[in-house]
C-alpha positions in Angstrom: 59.6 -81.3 -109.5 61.8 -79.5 -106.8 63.1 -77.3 -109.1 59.6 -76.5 -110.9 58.5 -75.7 -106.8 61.3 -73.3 -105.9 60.8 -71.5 -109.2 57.0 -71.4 -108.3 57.6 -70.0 -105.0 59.9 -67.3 -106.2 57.0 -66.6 -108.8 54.6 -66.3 -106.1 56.5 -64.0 -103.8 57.4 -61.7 -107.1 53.7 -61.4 -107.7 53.3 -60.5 -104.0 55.6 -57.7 -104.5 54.3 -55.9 -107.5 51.0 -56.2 -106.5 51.7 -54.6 -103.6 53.9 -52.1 -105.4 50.7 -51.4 -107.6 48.8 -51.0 -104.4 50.7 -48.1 -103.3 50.8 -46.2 -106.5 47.7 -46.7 -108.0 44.9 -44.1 -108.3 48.2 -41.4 -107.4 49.2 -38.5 -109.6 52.4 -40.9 -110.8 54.1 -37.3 -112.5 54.1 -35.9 -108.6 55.7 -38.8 -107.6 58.6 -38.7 -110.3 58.4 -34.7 -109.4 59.4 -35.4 -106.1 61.9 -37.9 -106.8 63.9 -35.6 -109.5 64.0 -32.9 -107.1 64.6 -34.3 -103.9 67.9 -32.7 -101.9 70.5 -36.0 -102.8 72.6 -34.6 -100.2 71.1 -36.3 -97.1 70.6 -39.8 -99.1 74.4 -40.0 -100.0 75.7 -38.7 -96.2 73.4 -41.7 -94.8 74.5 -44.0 -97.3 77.9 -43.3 -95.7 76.7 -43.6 -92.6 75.0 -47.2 -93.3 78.5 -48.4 -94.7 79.6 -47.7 -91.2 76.3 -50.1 -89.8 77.4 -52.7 -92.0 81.1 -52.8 -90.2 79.9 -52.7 -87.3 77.2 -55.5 -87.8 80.0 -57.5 -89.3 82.5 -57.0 -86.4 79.5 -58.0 -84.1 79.0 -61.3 -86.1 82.6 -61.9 -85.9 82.4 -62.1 -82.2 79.5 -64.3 -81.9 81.9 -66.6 -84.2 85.0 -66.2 -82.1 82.7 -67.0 -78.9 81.7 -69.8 -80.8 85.3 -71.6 -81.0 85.2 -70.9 -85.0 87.3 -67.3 -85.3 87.6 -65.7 -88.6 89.0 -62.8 -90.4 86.9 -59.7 -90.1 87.1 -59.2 -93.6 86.1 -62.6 -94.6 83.3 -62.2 -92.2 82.4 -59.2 -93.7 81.9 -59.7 -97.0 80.2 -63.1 -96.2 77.7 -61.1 -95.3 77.8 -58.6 -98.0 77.5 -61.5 -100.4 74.4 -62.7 -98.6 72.3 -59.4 -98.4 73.3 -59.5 -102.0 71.6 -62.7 -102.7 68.4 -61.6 -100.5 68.0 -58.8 -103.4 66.9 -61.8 -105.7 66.3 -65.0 -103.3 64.5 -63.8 -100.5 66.1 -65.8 -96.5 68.7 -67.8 -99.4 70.7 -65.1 -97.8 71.2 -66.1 -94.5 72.3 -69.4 -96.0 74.7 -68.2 -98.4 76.3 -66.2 -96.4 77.1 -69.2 -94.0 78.1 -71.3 -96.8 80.8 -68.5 -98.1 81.9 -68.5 -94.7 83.0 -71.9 -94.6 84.3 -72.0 -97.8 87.1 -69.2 -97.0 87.6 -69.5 -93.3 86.4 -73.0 -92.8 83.5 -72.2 -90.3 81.2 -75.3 -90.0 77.8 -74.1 -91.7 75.0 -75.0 -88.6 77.4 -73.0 -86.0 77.3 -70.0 -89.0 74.0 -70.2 -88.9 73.6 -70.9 -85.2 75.1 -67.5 -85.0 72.7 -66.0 -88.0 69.6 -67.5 -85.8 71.3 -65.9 -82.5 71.4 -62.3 -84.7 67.8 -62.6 -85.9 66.6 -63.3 -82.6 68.4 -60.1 -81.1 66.6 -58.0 -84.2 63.4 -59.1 -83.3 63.8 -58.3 -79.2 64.9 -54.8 -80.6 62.2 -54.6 -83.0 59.3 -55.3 -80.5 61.1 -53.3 -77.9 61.1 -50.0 -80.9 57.0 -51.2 -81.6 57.2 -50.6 -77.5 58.7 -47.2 -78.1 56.4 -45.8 -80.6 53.3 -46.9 -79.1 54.6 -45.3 -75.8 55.2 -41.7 -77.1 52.7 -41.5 -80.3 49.7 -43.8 -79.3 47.2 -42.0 -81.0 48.7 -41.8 -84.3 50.0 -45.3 -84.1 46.9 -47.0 -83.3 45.0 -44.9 -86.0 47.4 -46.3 -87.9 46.9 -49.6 -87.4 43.3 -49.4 -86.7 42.1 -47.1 -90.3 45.4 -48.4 -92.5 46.6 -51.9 -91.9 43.1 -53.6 -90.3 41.1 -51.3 -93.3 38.1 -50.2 -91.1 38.1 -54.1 -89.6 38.8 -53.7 -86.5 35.5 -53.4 -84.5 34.1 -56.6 -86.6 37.0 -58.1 -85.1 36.9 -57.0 -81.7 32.8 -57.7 -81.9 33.6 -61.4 -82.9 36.6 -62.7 -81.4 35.4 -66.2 -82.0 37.8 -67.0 -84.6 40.4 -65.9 -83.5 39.9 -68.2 -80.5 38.9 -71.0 -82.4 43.0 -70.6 -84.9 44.7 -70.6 -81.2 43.0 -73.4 -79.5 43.5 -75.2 -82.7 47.3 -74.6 -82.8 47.6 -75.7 -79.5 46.1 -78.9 -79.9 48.6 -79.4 -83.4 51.0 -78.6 -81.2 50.6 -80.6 -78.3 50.0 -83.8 -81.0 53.4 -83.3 -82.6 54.8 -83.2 -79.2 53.2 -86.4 -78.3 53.9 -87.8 -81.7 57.9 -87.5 -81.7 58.0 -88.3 -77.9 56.2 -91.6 -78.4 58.7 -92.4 -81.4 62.1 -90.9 -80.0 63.7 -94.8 -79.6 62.6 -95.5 -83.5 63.6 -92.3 -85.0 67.2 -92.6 -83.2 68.1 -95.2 -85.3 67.3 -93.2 -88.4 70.6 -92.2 -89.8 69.1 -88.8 -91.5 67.6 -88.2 -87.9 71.1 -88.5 -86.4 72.2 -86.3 -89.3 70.0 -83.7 -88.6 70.3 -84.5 -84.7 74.1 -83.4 -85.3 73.2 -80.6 -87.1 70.8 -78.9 -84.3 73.6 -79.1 -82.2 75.8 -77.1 -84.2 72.8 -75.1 -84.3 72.6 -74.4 -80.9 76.2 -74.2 -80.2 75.8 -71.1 -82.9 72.6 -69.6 -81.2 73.9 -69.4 -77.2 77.5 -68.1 -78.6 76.5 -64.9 -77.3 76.3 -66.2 -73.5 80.4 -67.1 -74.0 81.2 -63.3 -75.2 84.0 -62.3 -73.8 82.8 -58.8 -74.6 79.0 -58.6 -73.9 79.3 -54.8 -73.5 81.1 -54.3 -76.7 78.1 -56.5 -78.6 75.3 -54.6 -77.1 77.2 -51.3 -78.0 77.2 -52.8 -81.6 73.9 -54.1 -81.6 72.6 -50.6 -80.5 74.9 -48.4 -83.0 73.6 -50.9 -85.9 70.3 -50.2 -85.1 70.8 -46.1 -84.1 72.6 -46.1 -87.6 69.2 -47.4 -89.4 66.9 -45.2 -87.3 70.0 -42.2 -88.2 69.0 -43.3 -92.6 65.3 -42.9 -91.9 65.6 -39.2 -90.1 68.3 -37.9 -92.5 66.0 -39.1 -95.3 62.9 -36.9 -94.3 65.2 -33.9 -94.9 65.2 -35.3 -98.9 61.3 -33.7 -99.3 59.7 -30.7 -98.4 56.5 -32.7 -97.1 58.8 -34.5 -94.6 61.2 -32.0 -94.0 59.5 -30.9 -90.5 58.5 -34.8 -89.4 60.5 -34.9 -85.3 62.3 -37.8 -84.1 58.8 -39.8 -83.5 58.4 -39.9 -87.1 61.3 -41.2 -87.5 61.0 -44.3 -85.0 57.6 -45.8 -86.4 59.0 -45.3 -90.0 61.7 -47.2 -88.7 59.8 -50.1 -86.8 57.4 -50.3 -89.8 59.8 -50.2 -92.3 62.1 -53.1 -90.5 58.5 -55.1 -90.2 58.6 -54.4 -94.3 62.2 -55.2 -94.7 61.6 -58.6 -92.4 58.9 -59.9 -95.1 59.8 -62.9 -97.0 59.9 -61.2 -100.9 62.9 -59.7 -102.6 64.6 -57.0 -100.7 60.6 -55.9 -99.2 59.8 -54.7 -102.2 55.9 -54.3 -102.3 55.6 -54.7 -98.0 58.7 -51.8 -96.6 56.7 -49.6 -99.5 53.0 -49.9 -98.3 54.3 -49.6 -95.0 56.3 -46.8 -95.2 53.7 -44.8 -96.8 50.8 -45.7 -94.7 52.7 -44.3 -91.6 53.8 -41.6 -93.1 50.2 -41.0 -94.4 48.8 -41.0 -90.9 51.7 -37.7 -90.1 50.4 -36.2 -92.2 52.3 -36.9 -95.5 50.4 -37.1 -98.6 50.6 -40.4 -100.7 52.8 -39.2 -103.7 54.9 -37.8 -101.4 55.5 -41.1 -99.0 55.7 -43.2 -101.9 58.2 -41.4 -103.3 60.2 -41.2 -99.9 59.8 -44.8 -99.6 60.9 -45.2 -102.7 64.4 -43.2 -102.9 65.3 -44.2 -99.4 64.3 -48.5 -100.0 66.4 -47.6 -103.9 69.3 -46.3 -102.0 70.0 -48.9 -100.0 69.5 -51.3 -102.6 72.0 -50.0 -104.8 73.9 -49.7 -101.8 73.9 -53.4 -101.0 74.4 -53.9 -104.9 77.5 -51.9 -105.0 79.4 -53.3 -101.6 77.9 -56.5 -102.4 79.5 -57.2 -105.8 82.5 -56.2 -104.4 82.3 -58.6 -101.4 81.2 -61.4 -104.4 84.9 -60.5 -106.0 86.8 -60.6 -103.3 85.1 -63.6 -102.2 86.2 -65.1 -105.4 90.0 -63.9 -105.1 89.8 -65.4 -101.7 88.9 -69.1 -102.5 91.1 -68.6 -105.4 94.1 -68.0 -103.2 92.8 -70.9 -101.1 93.1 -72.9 -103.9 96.5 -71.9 -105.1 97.6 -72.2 -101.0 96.3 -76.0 -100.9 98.3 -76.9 -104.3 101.6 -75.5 -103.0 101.1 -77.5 -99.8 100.6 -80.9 -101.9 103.2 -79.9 -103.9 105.5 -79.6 -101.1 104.8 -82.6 -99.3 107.2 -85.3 -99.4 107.1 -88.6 -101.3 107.0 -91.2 -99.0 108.3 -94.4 -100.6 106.6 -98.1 -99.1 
């Protein structure tokens, strides 16, 4: 029955994606989009496919510190493609990733999985600061363009029925709350009982890892060397999305401000839970590139050569990460033999 779920769920979100692949492309001339594509100007994609190699070093040597902070040091190689493996598996299990990747971790450096993913949490938690403060950013310097935006694309005409009835909306939040404050009450009233629940204490043990993962960032030794990485990673992503526009002639003129709300949409696309955000980062990315101006042949097909190069980018450093992943535990393997082998018979 768990099995038949996950594969349900899987089936659900791949549904969720072509749909909304078929939202973007339908009623569009489909030979102007494969015109654009054939002759875009490859030149840009490959130099910031170089470029994003680079981001993924750097978020790797970032995650390595939370790690050493953490009291659980690792190679920087075997943190690295840890996480090579794991954006790998996002392509087909969409958040398995983050998981993965912790689970690697342990089994070639012997990081304890929660603090991994402590760490992973700490990392997602950062993106979404930056992400809000970039959805800051682009409201400040290009209000009009992205409130039309959100106001004529996303909301589909919607939004003066909703700002006319906010009754709802009101009625969802003090709802919440009350769920809330219930569950609150709930596992107070019961903390003595559940105590003595051994999978409690499990998963009591577990948080705490958790946690010691997630405020490994206040014990940096380095804090300005993980802000400087935390901002390249992210300068490097905004660098992919304004080297891109140069690909097409309809973009080829879009200014830095283009660039930043492709970027915060696109990471709000990316951040979806399907497949690699196929279906969301391409409705996105097109919509905002609709309201600069850019007609919807052309932002599809910008959407879609930018979103296909870093996919087979991630396919290509990922499978290599997944060999040498696989040469590591074998020489882990072959290491823990020779030591048994070596050790002395002790006679009683």
């Amino acid at each position: 029955m768990k099995h038949l779920l996950t594969v349900l769920k899987y089936a659900l979100l791949l549904g969720i994606s072509g749909a909304l692949m078929w939202y973007a492309v339908r009623g569009q001339d489909l030979s102007r989009i494969g015109h654009y594509i054939r002759t875009a100007n490859y030149f840009w994609l490959i130099l910031s496919c170089v470029i994003s190699t680079l981001g993924y070093f750097s978020r790797a040597y970032r995650w390595q510190m939370q790690l050493t902070a953490s009291r659980t040091p690792a190679p920087f190689w075997h943190v690295y493609h840890a996480m090579m493996v794991g954006y790998l598996a996002n392509l087909v299990l969409p958040r398995a990733g983050e998981v993965i990747r912790c689970s690697v971790l342990r089994r070639t450096s012997g990081v304890p999985v929660q603090v991994a993913l402590g760490t992973v949490v700490t990392e997602r938690v950062i993106d979404v600061l930056v992400l809000l403060a970039l959805l800051g950013a682009t409201l400040a310097l290009d209000f009009n363009t992205f409130w039309a935006f959100v106001t004529d694309k996303l909301l589909g005409g919607q939004y003066d029925s909703l700002a006319r009835n906010r009754t709802p909306l009101l009625l969802a939040a003090i709802g919440a709350l009350v769920l809330l404050a219930a569950a609150g009450y709930t596992l107070v009233r019961n903390l003595e009982r559940l105590r003595q629940n051994a999978l409690f204490n499990k998963l009591t043990l577990f948080l705490k890892g958790l946690l010691a993962g997630v405020f490994s960032v206040l014990r940096l030794e380095n804090k300005g060397l993980f802000l400087l990485h935390t901002f390249f990673t992210w300068f490097v992503y905004y660098l992919l999305d304004y080297l891109a526009f140069f690909c097409f002639p309809e973009t080829y003129d879009l200014g830095m401000k283009a660039a930043l709300a492709v970027l915060t949409f696109g990471a709000f696309g990316m951040a979806a839970p399907v497949a690699g955000g196929i279906g969301p980062f391409h409705v996105l990315v097109q919509g905002i590139l609709l309201a600069y101006g850019v007609s919807k042949e052309a932002g599809i097909a910008y959407a879609l050569v930018v979103h296909g190069a870093q996919t087979l980018l991630v396919v290509l450093l990922g499978g290599i990460s997944f060999v040498a992943v696989a040469a590591i535990d074998k020489a882990n393997l072959v290491s823990e033999a020779e030591a048994l082998s070596n050790e002395p018979l002790v006679s009683e």
